[in-house]
C-alpha positions as CSV (number, residue, x, y, z in Angstrom):
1,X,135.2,108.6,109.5
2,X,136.4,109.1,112.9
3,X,135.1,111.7,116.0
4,X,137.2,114.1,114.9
5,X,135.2,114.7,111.5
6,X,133.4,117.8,110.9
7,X,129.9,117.4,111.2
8,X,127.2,119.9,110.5
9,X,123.5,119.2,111.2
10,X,120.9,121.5,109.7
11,X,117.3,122.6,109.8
12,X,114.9,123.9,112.4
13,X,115.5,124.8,116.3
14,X,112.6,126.5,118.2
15,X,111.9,127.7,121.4
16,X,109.6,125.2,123.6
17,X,107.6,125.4,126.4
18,X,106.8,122.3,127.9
19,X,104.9,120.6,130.8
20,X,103.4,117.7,132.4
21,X,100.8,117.2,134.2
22,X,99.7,119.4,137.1
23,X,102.8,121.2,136.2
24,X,103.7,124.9,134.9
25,X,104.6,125.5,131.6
26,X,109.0,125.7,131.2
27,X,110.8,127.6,128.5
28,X,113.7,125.3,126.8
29,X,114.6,125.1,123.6
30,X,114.2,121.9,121.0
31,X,114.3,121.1,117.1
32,X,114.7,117.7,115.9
33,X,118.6,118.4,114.4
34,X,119.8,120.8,117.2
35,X,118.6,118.0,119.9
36,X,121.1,115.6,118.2
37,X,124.1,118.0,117.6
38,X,123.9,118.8,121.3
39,X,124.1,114.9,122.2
40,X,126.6,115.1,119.5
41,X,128.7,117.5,120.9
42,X,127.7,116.2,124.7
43,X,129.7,113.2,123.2
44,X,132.8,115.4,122.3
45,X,132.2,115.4,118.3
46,X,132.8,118.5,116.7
47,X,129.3,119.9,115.4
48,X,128.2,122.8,113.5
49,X,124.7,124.1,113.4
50,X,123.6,125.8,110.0
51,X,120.3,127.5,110.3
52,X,118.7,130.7,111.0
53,X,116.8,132.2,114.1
54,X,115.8,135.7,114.9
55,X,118.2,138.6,116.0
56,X,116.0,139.4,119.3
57,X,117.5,139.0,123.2
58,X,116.2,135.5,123.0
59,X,117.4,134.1,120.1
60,X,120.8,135.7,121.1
61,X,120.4,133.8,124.6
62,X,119.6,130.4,122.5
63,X,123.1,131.0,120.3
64,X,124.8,131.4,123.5
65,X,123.4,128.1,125.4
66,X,123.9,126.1,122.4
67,X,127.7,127.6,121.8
68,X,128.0,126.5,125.8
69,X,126.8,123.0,124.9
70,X,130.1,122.9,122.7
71,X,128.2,123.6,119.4
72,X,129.8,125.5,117.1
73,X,127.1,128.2,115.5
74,X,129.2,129.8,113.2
75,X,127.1,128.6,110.9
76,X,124.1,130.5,112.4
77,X,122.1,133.2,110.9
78,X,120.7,136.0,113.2
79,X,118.6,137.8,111.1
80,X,116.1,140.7,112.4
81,X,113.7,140.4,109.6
82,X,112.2,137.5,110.9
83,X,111.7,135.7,114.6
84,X,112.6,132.1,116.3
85,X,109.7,129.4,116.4
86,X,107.7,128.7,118.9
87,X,106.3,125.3,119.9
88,X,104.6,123.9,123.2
89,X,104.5,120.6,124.4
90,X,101.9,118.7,126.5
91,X,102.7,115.3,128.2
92,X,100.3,112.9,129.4
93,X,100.6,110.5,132.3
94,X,102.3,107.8,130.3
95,X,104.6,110.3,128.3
96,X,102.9,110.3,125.4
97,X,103.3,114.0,123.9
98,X,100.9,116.8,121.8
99,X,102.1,119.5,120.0
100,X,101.3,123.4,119.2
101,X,102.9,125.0,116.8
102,X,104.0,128.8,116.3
103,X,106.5,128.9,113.3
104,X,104.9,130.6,110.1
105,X,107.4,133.5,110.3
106,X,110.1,131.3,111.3
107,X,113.9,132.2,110.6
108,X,115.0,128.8,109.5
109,X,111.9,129.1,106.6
110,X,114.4,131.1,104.9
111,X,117.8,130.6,105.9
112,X,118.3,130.2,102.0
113,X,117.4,133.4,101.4
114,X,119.7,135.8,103.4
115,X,122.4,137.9,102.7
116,X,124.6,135.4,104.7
117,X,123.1,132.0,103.3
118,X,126.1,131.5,100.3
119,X,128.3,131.8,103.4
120,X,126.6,129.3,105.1
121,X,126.1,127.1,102.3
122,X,129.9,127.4,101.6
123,X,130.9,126.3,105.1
124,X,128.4,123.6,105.7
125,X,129.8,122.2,101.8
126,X,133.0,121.4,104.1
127,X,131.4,118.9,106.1
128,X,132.7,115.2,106.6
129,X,129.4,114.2,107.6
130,X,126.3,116.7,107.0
131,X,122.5,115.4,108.6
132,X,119.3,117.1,107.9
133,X,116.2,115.4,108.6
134,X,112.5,115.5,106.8
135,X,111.4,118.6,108.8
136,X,114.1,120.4,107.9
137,X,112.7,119.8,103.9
138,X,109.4,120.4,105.4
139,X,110.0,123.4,106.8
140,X,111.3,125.5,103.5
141,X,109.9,126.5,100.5
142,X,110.6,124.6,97.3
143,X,113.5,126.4,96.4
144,X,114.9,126.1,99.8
145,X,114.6,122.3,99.5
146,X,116.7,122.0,96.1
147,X,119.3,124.6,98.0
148,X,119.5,122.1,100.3
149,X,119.6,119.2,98.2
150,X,122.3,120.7,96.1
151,X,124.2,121.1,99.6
152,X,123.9,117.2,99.6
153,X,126.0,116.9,96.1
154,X,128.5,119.6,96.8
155,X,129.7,117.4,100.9
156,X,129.5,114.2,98.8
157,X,131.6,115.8,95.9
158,X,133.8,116.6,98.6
159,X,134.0,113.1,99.5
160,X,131.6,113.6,103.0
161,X,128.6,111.7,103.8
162,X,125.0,112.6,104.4
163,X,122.6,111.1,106.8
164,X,119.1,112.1,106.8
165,X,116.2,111.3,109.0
166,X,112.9,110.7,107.9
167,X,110.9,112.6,110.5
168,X,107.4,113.2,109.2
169,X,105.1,115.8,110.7
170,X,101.5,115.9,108.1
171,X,100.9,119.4,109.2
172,X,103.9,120.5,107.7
173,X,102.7,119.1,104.4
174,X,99.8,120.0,101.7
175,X,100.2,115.9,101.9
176,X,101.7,112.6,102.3
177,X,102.5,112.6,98.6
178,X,104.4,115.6,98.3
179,X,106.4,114.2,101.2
180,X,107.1,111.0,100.0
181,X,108.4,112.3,96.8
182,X,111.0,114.8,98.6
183,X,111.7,112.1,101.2
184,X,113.0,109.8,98.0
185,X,114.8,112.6,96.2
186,X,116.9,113.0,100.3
187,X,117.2,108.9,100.5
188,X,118.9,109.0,97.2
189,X,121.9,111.2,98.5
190,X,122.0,109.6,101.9
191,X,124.9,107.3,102.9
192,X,122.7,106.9,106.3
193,X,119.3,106.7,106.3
194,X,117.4,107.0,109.9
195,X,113.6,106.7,109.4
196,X,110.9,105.6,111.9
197,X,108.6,102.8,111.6
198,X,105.4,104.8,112.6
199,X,106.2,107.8,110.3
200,X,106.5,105.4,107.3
201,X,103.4,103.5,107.9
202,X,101.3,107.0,108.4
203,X,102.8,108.0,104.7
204,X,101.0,105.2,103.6
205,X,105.0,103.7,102.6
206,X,105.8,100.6,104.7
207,X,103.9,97.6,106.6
208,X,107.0,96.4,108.6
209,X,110.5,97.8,109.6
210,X,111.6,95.1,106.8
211,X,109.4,96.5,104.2
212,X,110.8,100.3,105.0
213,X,114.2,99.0,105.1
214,X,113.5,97.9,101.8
215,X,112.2,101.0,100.6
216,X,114.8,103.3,102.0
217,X,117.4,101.1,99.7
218,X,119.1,98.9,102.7
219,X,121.3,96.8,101.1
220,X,122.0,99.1,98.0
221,X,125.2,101.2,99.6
222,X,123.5,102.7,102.6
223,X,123.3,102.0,106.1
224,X,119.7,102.0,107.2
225,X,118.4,101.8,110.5
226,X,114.3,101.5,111.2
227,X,113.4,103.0,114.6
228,X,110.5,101.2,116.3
229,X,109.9,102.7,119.4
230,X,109.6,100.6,122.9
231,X,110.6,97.8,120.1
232,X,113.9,98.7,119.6
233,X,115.9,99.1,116.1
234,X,116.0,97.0,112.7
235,X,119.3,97.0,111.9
236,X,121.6,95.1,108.9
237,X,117.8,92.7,109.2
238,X,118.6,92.3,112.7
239,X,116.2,93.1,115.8
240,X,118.3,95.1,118.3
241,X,116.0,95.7,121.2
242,X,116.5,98.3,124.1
243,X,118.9,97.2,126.7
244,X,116.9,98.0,129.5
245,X,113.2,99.2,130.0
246,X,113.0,102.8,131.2
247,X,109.7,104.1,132.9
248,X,108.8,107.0,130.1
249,X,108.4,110.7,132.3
250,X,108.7,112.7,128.4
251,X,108.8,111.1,124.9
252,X,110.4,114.1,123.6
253,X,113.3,114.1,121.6
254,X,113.6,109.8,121.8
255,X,114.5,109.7,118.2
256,X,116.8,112.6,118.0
257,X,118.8,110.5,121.2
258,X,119.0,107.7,119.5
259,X,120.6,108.9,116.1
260,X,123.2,111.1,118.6
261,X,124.1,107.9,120.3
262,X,124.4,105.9,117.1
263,X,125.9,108.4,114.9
264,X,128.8,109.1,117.6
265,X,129.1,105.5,118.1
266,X,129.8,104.6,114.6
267,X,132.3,107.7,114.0
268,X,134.1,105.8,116.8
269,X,134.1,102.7,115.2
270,X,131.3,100.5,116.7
271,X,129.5,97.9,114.7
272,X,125.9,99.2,113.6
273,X,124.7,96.9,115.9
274,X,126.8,98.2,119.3
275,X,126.0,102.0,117.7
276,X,122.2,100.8,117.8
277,X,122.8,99.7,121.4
278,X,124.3,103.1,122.4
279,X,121.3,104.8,120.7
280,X,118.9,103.1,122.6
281,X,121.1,104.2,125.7
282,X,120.9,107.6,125.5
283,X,117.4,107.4,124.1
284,X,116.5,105.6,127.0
285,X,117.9,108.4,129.1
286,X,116.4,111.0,127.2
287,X,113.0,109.9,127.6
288,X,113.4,109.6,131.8
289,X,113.8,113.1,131.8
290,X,111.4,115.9,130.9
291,X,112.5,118.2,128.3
292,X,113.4,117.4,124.7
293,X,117.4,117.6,125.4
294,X,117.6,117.3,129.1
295,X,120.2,118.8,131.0
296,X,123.3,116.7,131.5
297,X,123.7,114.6,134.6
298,X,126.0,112.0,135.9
299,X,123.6,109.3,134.5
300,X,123.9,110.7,130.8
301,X,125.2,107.5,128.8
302,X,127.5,110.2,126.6
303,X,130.6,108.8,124.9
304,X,131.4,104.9,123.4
């Protein structure tokens, strides 16, 4: 696979209103997929975004400042019958983060369910690489989530890829279980598997990054790479630590970095381990910044 492959990401994107302390409260936009197809694109992949948000002023303004990222959102559903998420995000002095959430009525709960969702399916079907992530299961009904599993078969049919990321929220879920056993039925038609040390051990699934390697099937055909925070990366059972320490302003949208930088970096051709190293890059950008998908700056670590 090379940068010039189709990729499409889908799942949730949400407004988000953010702020530190002693500061006002900031309208953006975040979503753990639409975060890294906007690194992705930063980077100069081709990126599609299949979901759905509402058909308001503001969900129109969204489409457009994604589409000016250089994300393709043909793949995007405006639909009237429903609105766009809403989440806000509190930082603390360290950087640590708290979330409220405002998405019962969300669009992307049913962007299986429209008049335009075979359209969408068909497109996305013609993917090279297609990446969804645990919230994006979390976040649909049960139907929804074997749509989208089928969407998995039908790009690997095709002779594409999948990469999935195990993001786990618990409020999402009636519990752990339940996420565990759709979290298997993803791993098992990923070719990349992205989870995160701290979401695993909260499932109740891992004790160490080698034990959720393990479990995610590393070694067995897929490329897994455990996130571990401040840590670094395990990757191929090697410890790839940050290259530099970065003084945390915003948490926000760390992971989501890091599997931009690393998926761009291997579509370019870079060893897991130098892909791991320009995750932790951008990450480490990402995290100076406030916002989950800071604007772009002349200190943005985009490109391989």
């Amino acid at each position: 696979m090379a940068t010039d492959a189709t990729i499409t990401v889908i799942g949730e994107a949400m407004l988000e209103l953010s702020r530190g302390a002693g500061d006002g409260w900031n309208l953006r936009y975040g979503g753990d997929v639409i975060n890294t197809a906007i690194h992705l694109a930063r980077a100069g992949t081709r990126v599609r975004f299949a979901s759905a948000i509402g058909a308001d002023p503001m969900s129109e303004e969204l489409r457009k400042a994604w589409a000016g990222e250089g994300v393709d959102t043909d793949l995007l559903i405006g639909t009237a019958a429903r609105t766009t998420g809403l989440y806000a995000i509190e930082t603390d002095a360290t950087g640590e983060r708290s979330f409220h959430y405002w998405r019962g009525e969300s669009a992307a709960r049913a962007m299986f369910d429209l008049p335009e969702s075979s359209a969408m399916v068909d497109g996305a079907a013609q993917s090279d690489l297609l990446y969804f992530s645990l919230i994006t299961l979390a976040i649909l009904p049960e139907a929804g989530r074997e749509k989208l599993l089928a969407l998995c078969a039908a790009v690997k049919a095709r002779g594409g890829r999948i990469a999935f990321d195990g993001n786990y929220r618990p409020r999402l879920w009636s519990d752990a279980a339940t996420a565990c056993a759709w979290r298997d039925r993803a791993i098992a038609l990923c070719d990349i598997g992205l989870p995160t040390l701290a979401d695993e051990v909260e499932m109740g699934e891992a004790d160490d990054a080698a034990d959720a390697a393990a479990r995610w099937g590393a070694g067995e055909g897929r490329e897994i790479v455990v996130k571990l925070g401040a840590e670094g990366c395990l990757v191929d059972g090697e410890l790839v630590a940050p290259p530099a320490t970065i003084e945390v302003v915003d948490s926000s949208g760390a992971g989501d970095a890091f599997n931009g930088g690393y998926l761009y970096a291997r579509l370019a051709g870079a060893a897991p381990r130098d892909a791991a190293l320009a995750g932790h890059r951008l990450a480490g950008w990402n995290i100076g910044r406030r916002g989950a998908i800071p604007a772009r700056d002349d200190a943005a670590p985009y490109g391989y």
